[in-house]
C-alpha positions in Angstrom: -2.2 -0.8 -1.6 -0.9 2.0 -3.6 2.1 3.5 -1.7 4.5 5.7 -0.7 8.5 6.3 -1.6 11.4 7.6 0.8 15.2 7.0 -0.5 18.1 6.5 0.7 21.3 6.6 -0.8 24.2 4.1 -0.8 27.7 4.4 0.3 30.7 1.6 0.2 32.4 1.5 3.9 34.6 -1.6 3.0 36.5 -3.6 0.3 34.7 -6.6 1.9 30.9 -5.5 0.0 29.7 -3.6 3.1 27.2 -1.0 2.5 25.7 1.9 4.9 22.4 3.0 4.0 21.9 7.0 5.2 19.0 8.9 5.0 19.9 11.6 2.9 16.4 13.2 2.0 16.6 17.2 3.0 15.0 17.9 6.2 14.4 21.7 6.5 12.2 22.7 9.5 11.1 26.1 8.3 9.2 24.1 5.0 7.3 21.6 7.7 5.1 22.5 10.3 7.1 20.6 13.3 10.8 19.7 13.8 11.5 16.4 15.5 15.0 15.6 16.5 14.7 11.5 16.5 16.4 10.3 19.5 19.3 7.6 18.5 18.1 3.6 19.0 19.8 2.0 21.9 22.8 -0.5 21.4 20.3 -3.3 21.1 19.0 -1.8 17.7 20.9 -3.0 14.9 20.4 -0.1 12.6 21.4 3.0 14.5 22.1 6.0 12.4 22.8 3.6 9.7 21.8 0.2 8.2 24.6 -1.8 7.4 23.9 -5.2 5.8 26.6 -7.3 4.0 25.9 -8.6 0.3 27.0 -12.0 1.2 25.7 -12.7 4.6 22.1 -13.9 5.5 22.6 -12.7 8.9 22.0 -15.9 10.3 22.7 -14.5 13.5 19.4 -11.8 13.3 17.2 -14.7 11.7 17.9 -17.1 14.6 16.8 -14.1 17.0 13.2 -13.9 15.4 12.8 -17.6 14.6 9.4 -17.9 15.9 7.9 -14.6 14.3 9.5 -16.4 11.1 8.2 -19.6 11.2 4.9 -18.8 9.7 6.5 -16.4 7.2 5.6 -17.8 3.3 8.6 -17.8 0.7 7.2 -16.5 -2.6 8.7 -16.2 -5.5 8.4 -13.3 -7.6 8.8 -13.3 -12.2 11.8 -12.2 -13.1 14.5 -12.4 -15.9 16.6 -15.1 -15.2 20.0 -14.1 -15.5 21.0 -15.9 -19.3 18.6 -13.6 -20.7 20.1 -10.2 -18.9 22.6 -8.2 -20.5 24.2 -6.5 -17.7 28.0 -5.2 -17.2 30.2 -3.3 -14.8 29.2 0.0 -16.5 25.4 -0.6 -15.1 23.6 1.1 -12.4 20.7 -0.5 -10.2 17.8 0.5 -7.9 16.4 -1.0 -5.1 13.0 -1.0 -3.7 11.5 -2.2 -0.4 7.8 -3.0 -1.4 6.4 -3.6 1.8 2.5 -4.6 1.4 0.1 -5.6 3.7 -0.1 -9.3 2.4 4.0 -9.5 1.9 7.3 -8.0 1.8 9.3 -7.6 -1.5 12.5 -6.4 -2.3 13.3 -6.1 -5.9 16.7 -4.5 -7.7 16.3 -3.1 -10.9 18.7 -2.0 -14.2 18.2 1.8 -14.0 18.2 1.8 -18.2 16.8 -1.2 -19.3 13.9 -1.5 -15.8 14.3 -5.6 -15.7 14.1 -7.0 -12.5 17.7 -8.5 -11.6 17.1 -9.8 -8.3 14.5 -10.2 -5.9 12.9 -12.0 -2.6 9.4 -12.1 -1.5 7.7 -13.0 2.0 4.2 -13.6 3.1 3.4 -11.8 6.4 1.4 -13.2 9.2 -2.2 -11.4 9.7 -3.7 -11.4 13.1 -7.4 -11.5 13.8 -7.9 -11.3 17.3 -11.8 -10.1 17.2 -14.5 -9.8 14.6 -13.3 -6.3 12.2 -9.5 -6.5 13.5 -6.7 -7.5 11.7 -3.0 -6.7 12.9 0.1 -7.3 12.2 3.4 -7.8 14.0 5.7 -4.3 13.3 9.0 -6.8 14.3 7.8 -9.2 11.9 7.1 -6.4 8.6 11.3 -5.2 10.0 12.3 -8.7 9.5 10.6 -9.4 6.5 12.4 -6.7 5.4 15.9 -7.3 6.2 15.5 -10.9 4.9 13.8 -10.0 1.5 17.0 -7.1 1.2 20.0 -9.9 2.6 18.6 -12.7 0.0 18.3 -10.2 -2.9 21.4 -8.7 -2.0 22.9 -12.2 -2.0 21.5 -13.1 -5.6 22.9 -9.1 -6.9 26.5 -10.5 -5.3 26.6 -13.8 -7.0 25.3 -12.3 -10.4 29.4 -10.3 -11.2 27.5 -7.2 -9.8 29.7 -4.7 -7.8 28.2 -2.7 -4.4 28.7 0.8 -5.8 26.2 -0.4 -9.3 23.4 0.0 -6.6 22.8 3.6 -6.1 19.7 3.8 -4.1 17.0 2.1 -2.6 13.3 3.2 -2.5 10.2 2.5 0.1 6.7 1.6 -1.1 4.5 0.5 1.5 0.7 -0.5 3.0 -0.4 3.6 4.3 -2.9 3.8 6.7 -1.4 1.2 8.6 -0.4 2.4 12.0 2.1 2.1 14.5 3.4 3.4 18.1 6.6 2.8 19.3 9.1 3.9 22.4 12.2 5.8 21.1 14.1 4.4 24.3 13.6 1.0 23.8 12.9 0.6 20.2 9.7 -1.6 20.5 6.3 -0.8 19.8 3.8 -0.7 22.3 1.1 -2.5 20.6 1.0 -4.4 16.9 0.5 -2.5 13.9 -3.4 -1.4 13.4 -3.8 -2.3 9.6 -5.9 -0.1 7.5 -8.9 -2.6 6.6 -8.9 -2.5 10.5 -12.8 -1.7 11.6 -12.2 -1.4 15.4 -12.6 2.5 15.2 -16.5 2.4 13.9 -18.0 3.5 17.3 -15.1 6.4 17.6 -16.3 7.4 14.0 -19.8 7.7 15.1 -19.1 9.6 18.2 -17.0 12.1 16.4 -19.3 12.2 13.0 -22.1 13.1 16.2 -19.9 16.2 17.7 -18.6 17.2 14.2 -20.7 20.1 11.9 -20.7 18.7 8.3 -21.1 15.2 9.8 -18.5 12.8 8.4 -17.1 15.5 5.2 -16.6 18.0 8.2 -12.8 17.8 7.4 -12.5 16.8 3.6 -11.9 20.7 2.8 -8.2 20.5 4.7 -8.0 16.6 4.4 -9.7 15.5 1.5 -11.1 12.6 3.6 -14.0 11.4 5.3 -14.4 10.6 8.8 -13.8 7.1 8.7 -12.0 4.3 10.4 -9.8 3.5 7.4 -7.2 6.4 8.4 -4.5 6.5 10.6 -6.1 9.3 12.9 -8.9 7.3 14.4 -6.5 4.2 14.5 -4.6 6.7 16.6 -7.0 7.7 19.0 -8.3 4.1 19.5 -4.9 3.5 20.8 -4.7 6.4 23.1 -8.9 5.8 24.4 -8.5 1.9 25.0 -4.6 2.1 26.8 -4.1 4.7 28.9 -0.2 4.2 29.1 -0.2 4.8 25.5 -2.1 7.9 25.6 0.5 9.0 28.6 3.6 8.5 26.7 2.0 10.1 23.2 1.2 13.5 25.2 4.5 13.5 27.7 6.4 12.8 24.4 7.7 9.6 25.8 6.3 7.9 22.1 6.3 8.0 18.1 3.6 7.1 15.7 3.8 6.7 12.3 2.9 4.8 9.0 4.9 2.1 8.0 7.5 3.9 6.5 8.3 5.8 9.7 8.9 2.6 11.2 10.7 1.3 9.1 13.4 4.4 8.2 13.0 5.1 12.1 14.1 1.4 13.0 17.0 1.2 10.0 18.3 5.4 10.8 17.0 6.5 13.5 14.9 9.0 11.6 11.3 9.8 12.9 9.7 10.8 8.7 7.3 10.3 6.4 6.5 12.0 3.0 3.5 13.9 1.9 1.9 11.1 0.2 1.6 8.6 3.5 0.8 12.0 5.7 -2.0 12.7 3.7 -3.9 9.4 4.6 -3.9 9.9 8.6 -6.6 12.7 8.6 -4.0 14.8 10.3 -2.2 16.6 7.5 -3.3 19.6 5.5 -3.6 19.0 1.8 -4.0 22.6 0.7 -0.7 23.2 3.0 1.1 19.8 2.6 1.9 20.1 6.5 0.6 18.8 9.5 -2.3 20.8 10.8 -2.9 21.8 14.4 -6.7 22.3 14.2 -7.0 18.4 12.8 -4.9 17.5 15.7 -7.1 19.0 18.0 -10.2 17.7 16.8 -8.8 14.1 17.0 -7.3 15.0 20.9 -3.7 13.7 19.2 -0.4 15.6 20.4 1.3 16.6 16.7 4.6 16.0 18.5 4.1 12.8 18.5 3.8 13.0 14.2 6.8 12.1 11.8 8.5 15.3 10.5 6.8 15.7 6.6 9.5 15.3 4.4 8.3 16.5 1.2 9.9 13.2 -0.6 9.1 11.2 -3.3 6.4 9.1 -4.9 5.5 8.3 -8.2 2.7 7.7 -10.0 3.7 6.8 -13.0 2.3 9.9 -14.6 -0.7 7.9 -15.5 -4.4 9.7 -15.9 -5.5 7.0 -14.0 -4.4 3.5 -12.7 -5.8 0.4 -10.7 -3.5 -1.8 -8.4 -5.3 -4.9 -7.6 -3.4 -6.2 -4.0 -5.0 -6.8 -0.7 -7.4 -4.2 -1.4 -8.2 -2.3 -4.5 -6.8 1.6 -5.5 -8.5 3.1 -8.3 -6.8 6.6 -8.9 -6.9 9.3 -11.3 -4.4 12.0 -11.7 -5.6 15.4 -11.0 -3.2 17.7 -11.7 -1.6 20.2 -9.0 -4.9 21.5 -7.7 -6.6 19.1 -5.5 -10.6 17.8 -6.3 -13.0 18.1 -3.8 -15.2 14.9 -4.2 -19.2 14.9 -4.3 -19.5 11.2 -5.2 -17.3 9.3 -2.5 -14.2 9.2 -3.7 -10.9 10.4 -1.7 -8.7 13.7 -2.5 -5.1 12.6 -1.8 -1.4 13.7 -2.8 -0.4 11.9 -5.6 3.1 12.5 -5.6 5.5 15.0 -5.5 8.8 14.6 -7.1 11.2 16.7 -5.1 10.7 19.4 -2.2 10.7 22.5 -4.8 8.2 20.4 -7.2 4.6 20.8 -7.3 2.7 18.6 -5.4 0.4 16.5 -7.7 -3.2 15.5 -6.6 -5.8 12.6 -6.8 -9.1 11.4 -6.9 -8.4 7.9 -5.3 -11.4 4.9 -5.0 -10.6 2.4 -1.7 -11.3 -0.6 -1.9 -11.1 -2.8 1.6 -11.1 -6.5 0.0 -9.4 -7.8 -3.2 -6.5 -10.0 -3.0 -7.3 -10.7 0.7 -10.9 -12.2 -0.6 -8.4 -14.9 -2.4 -6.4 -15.0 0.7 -9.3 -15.8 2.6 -10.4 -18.6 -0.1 -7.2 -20.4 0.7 -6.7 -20.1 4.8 -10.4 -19.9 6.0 -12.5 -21.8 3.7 -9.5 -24.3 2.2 -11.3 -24.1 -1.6 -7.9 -23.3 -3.2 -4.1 -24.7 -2.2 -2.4 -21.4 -3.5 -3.7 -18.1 -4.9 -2.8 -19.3 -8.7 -5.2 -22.3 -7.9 -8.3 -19.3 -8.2 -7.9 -18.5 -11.8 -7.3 -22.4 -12.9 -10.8 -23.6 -10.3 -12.9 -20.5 -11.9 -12.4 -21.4 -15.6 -13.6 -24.3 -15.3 -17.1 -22.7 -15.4 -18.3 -20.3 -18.0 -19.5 -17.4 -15.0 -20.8 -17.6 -11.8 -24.3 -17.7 -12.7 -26.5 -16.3 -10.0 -24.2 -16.3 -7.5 -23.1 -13.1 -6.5 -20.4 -11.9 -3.1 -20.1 -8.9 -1.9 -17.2 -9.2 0.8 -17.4 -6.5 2.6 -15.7 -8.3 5.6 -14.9 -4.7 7.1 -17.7 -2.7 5.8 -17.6 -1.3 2.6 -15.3 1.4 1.8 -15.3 3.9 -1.6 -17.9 4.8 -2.9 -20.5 4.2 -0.3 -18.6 4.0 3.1 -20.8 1.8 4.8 -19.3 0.4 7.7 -22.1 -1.7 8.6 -21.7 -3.9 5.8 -20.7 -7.1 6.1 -19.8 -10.2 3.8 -22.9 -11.4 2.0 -23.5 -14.4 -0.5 -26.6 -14.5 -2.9 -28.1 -16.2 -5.5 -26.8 -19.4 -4.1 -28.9 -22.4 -5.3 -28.1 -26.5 -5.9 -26.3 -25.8 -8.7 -23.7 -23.3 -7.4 -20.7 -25.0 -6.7 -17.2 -24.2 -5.6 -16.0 -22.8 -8.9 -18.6 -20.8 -8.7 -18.0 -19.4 -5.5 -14.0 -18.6 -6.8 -15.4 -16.8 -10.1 -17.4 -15.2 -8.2 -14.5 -14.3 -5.4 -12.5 -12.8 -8.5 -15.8 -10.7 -10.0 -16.0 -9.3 -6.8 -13.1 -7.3 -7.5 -14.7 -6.1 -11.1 -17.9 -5.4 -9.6 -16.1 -3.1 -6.9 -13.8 -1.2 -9.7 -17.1 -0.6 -11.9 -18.5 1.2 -8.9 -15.7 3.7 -8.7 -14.9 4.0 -12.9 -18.9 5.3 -11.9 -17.8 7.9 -9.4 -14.7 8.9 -11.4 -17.5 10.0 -14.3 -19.7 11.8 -12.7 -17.0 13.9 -10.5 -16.8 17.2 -11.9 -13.1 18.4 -12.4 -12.5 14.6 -13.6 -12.4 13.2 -16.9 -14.4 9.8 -17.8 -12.2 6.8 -18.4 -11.9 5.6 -21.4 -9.7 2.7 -20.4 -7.8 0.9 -17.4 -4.0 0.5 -17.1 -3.8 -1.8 -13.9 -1.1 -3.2 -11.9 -0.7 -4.9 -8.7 -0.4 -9.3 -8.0 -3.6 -10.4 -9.0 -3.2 -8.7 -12.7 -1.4 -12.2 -13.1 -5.0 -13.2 -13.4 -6.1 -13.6 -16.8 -9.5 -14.5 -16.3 -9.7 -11.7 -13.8 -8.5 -8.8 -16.1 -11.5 -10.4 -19.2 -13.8 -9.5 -17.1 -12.6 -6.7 -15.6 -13.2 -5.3 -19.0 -15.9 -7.0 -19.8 -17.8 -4.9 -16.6 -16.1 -2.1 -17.4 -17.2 -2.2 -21.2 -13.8 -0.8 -21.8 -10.5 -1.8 -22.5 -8.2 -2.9 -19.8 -4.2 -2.6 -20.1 -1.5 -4.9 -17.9 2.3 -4.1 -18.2 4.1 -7.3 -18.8 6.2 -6.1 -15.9 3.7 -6.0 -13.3 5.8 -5.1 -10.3 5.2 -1.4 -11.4 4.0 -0.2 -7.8 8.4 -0.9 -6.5 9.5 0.2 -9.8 7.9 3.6 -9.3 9.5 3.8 -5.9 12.8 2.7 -7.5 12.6 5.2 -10.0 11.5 8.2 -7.6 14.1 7.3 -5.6 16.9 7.9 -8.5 15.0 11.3 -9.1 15.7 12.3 -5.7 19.4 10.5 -5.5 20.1 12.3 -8.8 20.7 9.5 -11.1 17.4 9.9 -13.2 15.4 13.4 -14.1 12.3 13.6 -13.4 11.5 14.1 -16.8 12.8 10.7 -17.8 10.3 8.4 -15.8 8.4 6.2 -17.8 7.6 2.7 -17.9 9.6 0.6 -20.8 7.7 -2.7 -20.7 4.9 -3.1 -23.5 1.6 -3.9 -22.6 -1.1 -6.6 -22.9 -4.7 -5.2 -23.4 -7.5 -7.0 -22.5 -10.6 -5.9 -25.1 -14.7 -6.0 -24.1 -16.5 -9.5 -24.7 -19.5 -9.6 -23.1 -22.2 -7.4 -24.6 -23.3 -4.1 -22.7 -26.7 -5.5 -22.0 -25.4 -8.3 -19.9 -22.8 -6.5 -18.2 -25.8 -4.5 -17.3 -27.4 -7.7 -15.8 -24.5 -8.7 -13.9 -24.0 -5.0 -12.5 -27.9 -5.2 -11.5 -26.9 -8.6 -9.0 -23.9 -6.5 -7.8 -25.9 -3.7 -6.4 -29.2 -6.0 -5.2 -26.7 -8.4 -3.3 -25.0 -4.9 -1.6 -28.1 -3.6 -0.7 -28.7 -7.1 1.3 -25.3 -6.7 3.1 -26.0 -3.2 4.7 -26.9 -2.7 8.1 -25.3 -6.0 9.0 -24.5 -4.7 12.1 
């Protein structure tokens, strides 16, 4: 998903390649609404007050500990430079970035001047479905992935010549929404991580869409969001309606909630934060104020106590007018400007970034979209048509389209821009002739179908500018065939960085805004770019767009 960036910064504590990691982002209580003094992990914590980890070391001890939540953890590799064609020397400084998604964890260290990637490790994380709508995840498990991905990359920075001090700072970019709640005495979280495409919420939507004037926009003018079960608010009160114990300890302050990021920065510091950007996906947080907002609290019955101290922190955008990352889900954003867009057509107002706590805050129109690289996913584990996500792209060109064949796979509902949770997955068109390449192509069009239906909101959104092409990002823009006909739908031209892993290298590059090793001024993205040009004539796209919207219209009020 697009993400969100906190930094730390780096200091030596031993000749023998030891490093501390402290929080060092500015934490003034009169510029946030609360002040929350994070109560100090117990012994049994590794990473209290600081998170030492030793360049060398694999920590076999820590990996032995979580064996089983390992065992079911995929090593993936991630494209880099391999090191006979780097240039790097003693005189070089390197970033780090935790990219923690919602399919898998990466950590990545890039050359601050030249942006290659020098090092990196890559894990799949283990999705739960224990009903119909609900997908979770293991918040021990995303920690672990974590250290792992940072004690192997760290390993591979180690062996390459490369001295400790050379890596100034590290950067978080992770899945938002997402939502966790965890005991500051013991360090463990009370129930696994609610993850965003999580539907368990709808009948909590409907009750409070009922009570609320304005229906579901009764909040967008201090949120920027719809009511919907996508955001961490309603994950939130789920929690606190279906466990009393939960709802005890949020209230007597005897627990801490938070987006990924908190969890991760609380479990490695001991620092209950978050930035602006991940705040302004919970439902709870004032856009036009960039701080938590008591009225929101009290609509949603949730103690603001409970909430992450707002940081106003770091996360970058790449300055783009508008980009699409293509992960587990789909994020179609445009770039605003410092006044935030009210949408009529479906779309999200969010905080873009903000580089710095004196800087302007920068907003967004963002299109959601609940099911992209998970709809691949879900070819390979549930239905067994591919081995390995590459297999998709090989399997569809082996046919010319998908013919008739059309899925929507709105496995959650159907998020931006009709927000329709009673969708649900839906095949048509399917006759003797379809077969399983078929089904793939159509898999991957799925995605370009979706985008085309926000690059339609974007245009008709007044205060935004019509597109009049796509820079995109994000694992599956590895996919040639995918990115054609993304442009082919789009009837524009589509744009892929030959770097793809821009989503950490924004949250690398933040974080050396905020460390002081980069100004601001200087961010931009070195690595030159592949475009993808129109092939299919207008009138067909037409056609194809026509199946789209007749096969949504069958998927709606599914349930």
């Amino acid at each position: 998903m697009a993400a969100s960036r906190l930094f730390w910064r780096l200091e030596k504590v031993s000749a023998g390649k030891r490093f501390a990691t402290h929080f060092t982002t500015p934490l003034d209580a009169s510029r946030n609404t609360i002040t929350v003094t994070a109560p100090q992990p117990p012994p049994k914590v590794l990473y209290n007050a600081k998170f030492v980890f030793n360049l060398r070391s694999l920590h076999k001890d820590r990996a032995k500990d979580s064996k089983q939540a390992i065992r079911s953890q995929r090593n993936l590799s991630i494209p880099k430079i391999h090191p006979r064609d780097m240039t790097v020397s003693s005189e070089d400084q390197f970033v780090g970035a935790i990219d923690q998604g919602t399919s898998s964890t990466r950590f990545l260290i890039f050359n601050l001047k030249t942006q290659q990637i020098v090092a990196s490790k890559q894990i799949e994380i283990t999705q739960n479905f224990p009903k119909e709508g609900w997908v979770e995840e293991c918040p021990d498990e995303i920690l672990e992935s974590c250290l792992r991905c940072i004690d192997a990359t760290a390993s591979i920075f180690a062996e390459l010549g490369l001295e400790p001090e050379q890596l100034k700072c590290i950067g978080i970019t992770n899945q938002r929404e997402t939502t966790i709640v965890w005991d500051p005495r013991t360090g463990k979280a009370l129930h696994n991580a609610i993850v965003w495409c999580d539907s368990r919420a709808s009948e909590t939507v409907e009750k409070l869409i009922a009570s609320a004037p304005g229906g579901k926009d009764a909040l967008r003018e201090k949120c920027g969001l719809p009511i919907a079960q996508y955001f961490s608010a309603l994950k939130i009160r789920w929690l606190m309606d279906n466990y009393p114990d939960i709802a005890d300890k949020l209230k007597n302050g005897d627990a801490l909630v938070g987006t990924v990021d908190s969890w991760l920065v609380w479990k490695m510091t001991g620092q209950h934060v978050t930035d602006v950007t991940n705040a302004s996906r919970t439902m709870l947080f004032n856009i036009n104020t960039l701080s938590w907002d008591q009225e929101l609290c009290d609509f949603f019955g949730i103690p603001l106590n409970c909430l992450p101290v707002s940081a106003r922190l770091l996360r970058n955008t790449a300055h783009l007018p508008s980009r699409n990352t293509y992960g587990t889900g789909c994020f179609l954003l445009q770039n605003t400007g410092e006044k935030p867009v009210q949408s009529e057509c479906g779309l999200l107002t969010t905080v873009a970034y903000q580089l710095g706590k004196d800087a302007p805050a920068h907003f967004a129109l963002e299109g959601s979209i609940a099911a992209a690289g998970s709809v691949i996913r879900w070819l390979r584990d549930n239905l067994g048509l591919i081995k390995t996500s590459s297999d998709a792209e090989a399997l569809a060109s082996q046919v010319p389209d998908s013919g008739s064949f059309v899925f929507v796979p709105a496995f959650n509902g159907l998020f931006a821009p009709r927000w329709r949770p009673d969708a649900r997955g839906t095949m048509t068109g399917i006759t003797q002739f379809t077969t399983k390449q078929h089904i793939v192509y159509g898999a991957l069009e799925s995605c370009c179908f979706q985008t085309r239906d926000l690059f339609d909101a974007i245009a008709q959104e007044s205060g935004s500018m019509p597109l009049s092409m796509l820079r995109v990002d994000g694992g599956m823009t590895s996919n040639k065939l995918l990115l054609q006909r993304q442009a082919d739908l789009l009837q524009v031209p589509v744009e892929r960085p030959q770097m793809s892993e821009t989503t950490a290298l924004g949250a690398a590059l933040a974080a050396a805004v905020g460390s002081g090793f980069l100004n601001k001024d200087d961010i931009s993205n070195l690595s030159p770019v592949e475009r993808f040009d129109p092939v299919l004539g207008e009138k067909d796209a037409a056609r194809r767009m026509h199946l789209w919207h007749c096969a949504v219209e069958k998927s709606l009020n599914s349930v």
